[in-house]
C-alpha positions as CSV (number, residue, x, y, z in Angstrom):
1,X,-58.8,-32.0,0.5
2,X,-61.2,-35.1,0.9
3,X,-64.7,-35.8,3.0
4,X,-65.6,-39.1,3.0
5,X,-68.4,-40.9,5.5
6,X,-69.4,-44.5,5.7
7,X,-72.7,-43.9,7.8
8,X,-71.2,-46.3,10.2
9,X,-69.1,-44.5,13.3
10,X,-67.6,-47.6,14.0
11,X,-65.7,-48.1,11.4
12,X,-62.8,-45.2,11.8
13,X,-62.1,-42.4,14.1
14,X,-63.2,-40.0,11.3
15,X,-66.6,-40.9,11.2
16,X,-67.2,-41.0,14.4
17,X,-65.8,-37.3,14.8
18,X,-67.8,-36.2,11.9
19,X,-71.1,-38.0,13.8
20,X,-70.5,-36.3,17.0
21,X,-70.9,-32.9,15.2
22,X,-73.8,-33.3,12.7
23,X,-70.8,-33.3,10.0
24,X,-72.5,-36.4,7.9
25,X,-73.8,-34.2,5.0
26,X,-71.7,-34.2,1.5
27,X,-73.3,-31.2,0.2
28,X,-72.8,-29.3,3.5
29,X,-69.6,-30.5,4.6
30,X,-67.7,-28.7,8.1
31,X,-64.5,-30.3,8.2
32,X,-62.8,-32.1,6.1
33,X,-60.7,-35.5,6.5
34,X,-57.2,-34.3,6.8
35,X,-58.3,-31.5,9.6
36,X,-60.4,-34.3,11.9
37,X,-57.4,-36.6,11.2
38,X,-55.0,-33.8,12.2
39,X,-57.3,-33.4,15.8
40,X,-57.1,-37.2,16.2
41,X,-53.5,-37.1,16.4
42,X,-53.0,-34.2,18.2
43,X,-55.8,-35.0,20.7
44,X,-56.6,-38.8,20.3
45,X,-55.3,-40.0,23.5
46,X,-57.8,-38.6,25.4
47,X,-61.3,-38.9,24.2
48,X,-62.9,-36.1,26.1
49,X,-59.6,-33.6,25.4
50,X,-60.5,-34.7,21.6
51,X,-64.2,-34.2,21.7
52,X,-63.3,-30.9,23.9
53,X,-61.0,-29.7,20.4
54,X,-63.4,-30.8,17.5
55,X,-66.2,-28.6,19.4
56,X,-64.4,-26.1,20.1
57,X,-62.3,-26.1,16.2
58,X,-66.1,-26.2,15.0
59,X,-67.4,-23.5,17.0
60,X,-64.8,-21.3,15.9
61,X,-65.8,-22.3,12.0
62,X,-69.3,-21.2,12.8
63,X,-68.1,-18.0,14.5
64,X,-67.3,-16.5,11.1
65,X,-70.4,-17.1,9.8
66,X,-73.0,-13.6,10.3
67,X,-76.2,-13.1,10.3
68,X,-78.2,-12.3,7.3
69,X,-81.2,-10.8,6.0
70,X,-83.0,-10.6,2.4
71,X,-86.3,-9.1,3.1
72,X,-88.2,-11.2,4.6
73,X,-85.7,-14.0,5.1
74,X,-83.1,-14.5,7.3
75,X,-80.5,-16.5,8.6
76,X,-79.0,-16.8,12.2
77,X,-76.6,-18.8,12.9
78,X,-75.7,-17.6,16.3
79,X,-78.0,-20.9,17.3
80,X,-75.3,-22.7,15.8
81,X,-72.1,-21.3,17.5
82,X,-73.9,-21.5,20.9
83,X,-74.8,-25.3,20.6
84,X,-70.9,-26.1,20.1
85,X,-69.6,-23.6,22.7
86,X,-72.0,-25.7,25.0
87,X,-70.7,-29.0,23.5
88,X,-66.9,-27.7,24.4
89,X,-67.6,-26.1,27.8
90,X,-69.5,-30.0,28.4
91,X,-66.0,-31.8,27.8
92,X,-64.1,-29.3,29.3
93,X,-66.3,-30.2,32.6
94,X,-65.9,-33.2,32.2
95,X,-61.9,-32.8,31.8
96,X,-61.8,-30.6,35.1
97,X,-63.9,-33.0,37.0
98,X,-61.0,-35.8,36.2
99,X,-58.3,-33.8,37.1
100,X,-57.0,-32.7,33.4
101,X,-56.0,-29.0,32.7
102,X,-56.0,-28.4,29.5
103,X,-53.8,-25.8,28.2
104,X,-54.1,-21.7,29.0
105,X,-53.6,-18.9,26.9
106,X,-49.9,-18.1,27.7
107,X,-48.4,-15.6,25.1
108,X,-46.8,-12.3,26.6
109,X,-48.9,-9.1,26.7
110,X,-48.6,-6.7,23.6
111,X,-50.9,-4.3,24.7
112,X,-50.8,-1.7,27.5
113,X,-52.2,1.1,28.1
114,X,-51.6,4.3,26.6
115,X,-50.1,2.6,23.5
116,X,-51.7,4.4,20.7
117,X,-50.9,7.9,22.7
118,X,-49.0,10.6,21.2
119,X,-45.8,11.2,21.4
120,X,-44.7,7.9,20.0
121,X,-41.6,8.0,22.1
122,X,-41.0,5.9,25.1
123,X,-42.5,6.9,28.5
124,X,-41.1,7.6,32.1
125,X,-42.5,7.3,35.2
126,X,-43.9,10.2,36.8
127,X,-44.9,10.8,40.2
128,X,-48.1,9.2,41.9
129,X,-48.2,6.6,38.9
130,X,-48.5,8.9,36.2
131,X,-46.3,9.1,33.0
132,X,-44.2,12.1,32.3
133,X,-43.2,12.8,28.5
């Protein structure tokens, strides 16, 4: 894996995804090339459906992180997670407002209710709704 920034977000695609986000420090790095690369050609065609990925890619990165305290320090990045949720929820606005959906969450349903109940055997409906075992 490589990170790599000119200081000049006119020079590739990379940079300037890595300026958008704050994502220009070596030491500290978010991302690295070969994930913004992979979002530019997933994403690329549209730049408010990329902008509306990288926030939302880095968001989730920060949502890992917890908060922590040493005695008298601590460290909060909640702050952090909000400012990109924001960022994301701006370009998916923005995406709305032109007429682009992006896409919904559209795997079946595993859960249901009663799952973890015991019997594990299979159910049958009962009267007025109910279950009968």
């Amino acid at each position: 894996m490589s990170w790599s920034y000119s200081g000049n977000p006119k020079d590739s695609p990379i940079d300037e995804v890595r300026f958008l986000v704050g994502d220009t420090n070596k030491r500290e790095p978010i991302m690295q090339d070969e994930e913004i690369q992979y979002l530019i050609d997933e994403y690329g065609s549209n730049e408010n459906v990329l902008r509306y990925y990288v926030f939302t890619h880095v968001a989730t990165i920060f949502a890992r992180d917890i908060k922590r305290t040493l005695g008298p320090q601590s460290e909060d990045p909640t702050k952090r997670l909000e400012y990109f949720q924001k960022q994301a929820q701006h370009y998916e606005g923005l995406l709305a407002s032109a007429g682009i959906s992006l896409p919904k969450y559209a795997y079946p349903k595993t859960f249901r209710k009663g799952m973890q109940s015991n019997p594990p055997w299979p159910l049958r409906p009962g009267k007025r709704g109910g279950y009968l075992v």
